[in-house]
C-alpha positions as CSV (number, residue, x, y, z in Angstrom):
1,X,0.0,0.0,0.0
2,X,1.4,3.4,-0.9
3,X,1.4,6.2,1.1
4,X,-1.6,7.8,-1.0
5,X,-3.8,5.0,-0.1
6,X,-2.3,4.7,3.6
7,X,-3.6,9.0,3.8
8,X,-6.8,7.8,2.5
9,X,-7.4,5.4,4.7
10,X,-6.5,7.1,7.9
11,X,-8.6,10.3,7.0
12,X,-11.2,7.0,6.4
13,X,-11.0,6.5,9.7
14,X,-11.1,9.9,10.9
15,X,-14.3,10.8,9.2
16,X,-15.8,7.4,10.9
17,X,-14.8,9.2,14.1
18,X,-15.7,12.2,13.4
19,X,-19.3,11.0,12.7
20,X,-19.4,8.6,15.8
21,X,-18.9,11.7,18.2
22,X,-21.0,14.0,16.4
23,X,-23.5,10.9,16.9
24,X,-23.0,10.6,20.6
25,X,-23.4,14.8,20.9
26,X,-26.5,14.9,18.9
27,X,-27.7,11.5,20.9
28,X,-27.7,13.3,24.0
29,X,-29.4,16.1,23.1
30,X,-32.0,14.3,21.2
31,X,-34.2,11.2,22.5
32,X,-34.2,9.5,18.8
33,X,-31.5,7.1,17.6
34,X,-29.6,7.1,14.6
35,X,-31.4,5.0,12.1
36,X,-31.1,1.3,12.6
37,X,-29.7,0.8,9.0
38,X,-26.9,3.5,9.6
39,X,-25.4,1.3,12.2
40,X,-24.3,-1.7,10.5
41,X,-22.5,0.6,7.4
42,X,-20.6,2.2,10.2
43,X,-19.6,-0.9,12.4
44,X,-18.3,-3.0,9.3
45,X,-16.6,0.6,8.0
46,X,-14.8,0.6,11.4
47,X,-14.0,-2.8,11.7
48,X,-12.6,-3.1,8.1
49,X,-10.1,0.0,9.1
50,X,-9.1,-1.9,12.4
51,X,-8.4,-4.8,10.7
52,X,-6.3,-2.6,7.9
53,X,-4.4,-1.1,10.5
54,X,-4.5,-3.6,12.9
55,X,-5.9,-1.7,15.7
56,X,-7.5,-3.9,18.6
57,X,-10.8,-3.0,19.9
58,X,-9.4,-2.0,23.1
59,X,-6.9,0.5,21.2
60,X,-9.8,2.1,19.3
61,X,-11.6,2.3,22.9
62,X,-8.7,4.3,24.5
63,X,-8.6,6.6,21.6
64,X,-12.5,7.4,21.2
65,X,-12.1,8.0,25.0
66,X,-9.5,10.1,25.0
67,X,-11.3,12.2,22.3
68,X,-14.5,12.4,24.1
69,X,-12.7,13.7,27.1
70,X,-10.4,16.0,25.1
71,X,-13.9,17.5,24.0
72,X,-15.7,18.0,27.4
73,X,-12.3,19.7,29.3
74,X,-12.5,22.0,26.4
């Protein structure tokens, strides 16, 4: 994989992050859930990336925590 496809990827990922915590904000200001069928494209988006990258569940845990936090002590 060349580093053009390696930049894609990771601003892949970003945008899937970027879109989880824009979920969780909006979630808990609204009583509706995201669509049922919007879930599944996510989860196998995100779990394709981990796999690419090979980033474990946990690792992707301590990061989306760390981000969440980063945006509440701002």
């Amino acid at each position: 994989m060349n580093e053009r496809d390696k930049l894609r990827k990771f601003r892949e990922l970003d945008d899937a992050f970027a879109q989880a915590l824009r979920e969780l904000d909006g979630g808990s200001r609204q009583v509706s859930a995201p669509a049922v069928d919007e879930r599944p494209r996510f989860e196998d988006r995100l779990h394709a990336l981990m796999s690419e990258y090979a980033l474990s569940q946990q690792c992707v845990l301590d990061m989306l925590t760390t981000l969440i936090r980063l945006k509440y002590l701002s």
